[in-house]
N, C-alpha and C positions, 0 to 999 in steps of 0.2 A: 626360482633357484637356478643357477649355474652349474651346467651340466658340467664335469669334466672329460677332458682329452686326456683319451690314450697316451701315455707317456713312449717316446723313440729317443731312445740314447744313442749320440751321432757323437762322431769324433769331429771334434771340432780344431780349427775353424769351419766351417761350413758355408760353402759357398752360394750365391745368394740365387742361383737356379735352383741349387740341394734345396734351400731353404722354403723356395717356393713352392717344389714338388711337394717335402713335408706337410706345408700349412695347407694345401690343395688337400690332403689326404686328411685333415682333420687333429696331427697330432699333434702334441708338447714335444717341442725339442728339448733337450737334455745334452751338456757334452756327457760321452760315455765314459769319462774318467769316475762320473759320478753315480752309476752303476753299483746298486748293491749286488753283494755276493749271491743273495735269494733270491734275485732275477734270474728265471729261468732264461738259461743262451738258447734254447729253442724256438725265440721267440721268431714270426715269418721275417726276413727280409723283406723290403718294398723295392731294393732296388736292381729287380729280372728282368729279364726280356718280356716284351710283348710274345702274344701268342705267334703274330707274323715273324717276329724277329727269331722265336725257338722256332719254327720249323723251317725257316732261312738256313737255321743252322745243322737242320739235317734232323732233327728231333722229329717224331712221330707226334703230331696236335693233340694227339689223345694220353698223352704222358704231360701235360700242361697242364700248372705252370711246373716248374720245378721244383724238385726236392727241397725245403728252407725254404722258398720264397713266396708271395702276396704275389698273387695273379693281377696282372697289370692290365687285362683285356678284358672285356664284357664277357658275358655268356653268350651270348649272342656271337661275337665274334671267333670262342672258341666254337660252337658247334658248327659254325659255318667253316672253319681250318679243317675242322675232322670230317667235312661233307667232303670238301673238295678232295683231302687225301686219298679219301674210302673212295671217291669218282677216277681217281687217276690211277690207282692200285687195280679198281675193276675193270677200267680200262685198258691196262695192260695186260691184264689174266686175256680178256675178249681178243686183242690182235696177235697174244702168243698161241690158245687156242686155236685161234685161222687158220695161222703157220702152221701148228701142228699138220690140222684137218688138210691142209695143202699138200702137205709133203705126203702125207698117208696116200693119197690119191693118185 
């Protein structure tokens, strides 16, 4: 038996990188003119940032992916964005600290 695909209602034309990402993800394109009304619009977006690219953008790793959207990173690769941030955050507590301890002195 033939499984089906996820249906993604894309406005189309759709360009033939869109179209590759699409079929790389598993789904049925659809143009979204064709879009019934009882499709909920809630449905995720697939097209966010990478986890490197949201916290490029100043975003906290641990707020990933974004509000609407289909996380475009492994798990793996988020846990590792939120290692390094929580490493560079307690890094900074440790050398303000110092400072402090220095000046006290």
């Amino acid at each position: 038996m033939k499984q089906e695909r996820p249906i993604h209602y894309e406005p189309h034309p759709v360009t033939a990188e869109r179209k590759a990402e699409l079929v790389a993800r598993g789904v049925q394109i659809v143009d979204a003119i064709y879009k019934p009304a009882d499709v909920p619009s809630d449905v995720l977006r697939i097209n966010g940032p990478t986890v490197a690219e949201f916290v490029a953008a100043g975003y906290l790793a641990s707020n990933y992916p974004p509000s609407g959207y289909e996380s475009r990173s492994t798990p793996e690769e988020i846990a590792a964005a939120v290692d390094a941030q929580k490493a560079k955050v307690e890094g900074q507590f440790v050398d303000f600290h110092l400072e402090v301890t220095q000046l006290a002195v």
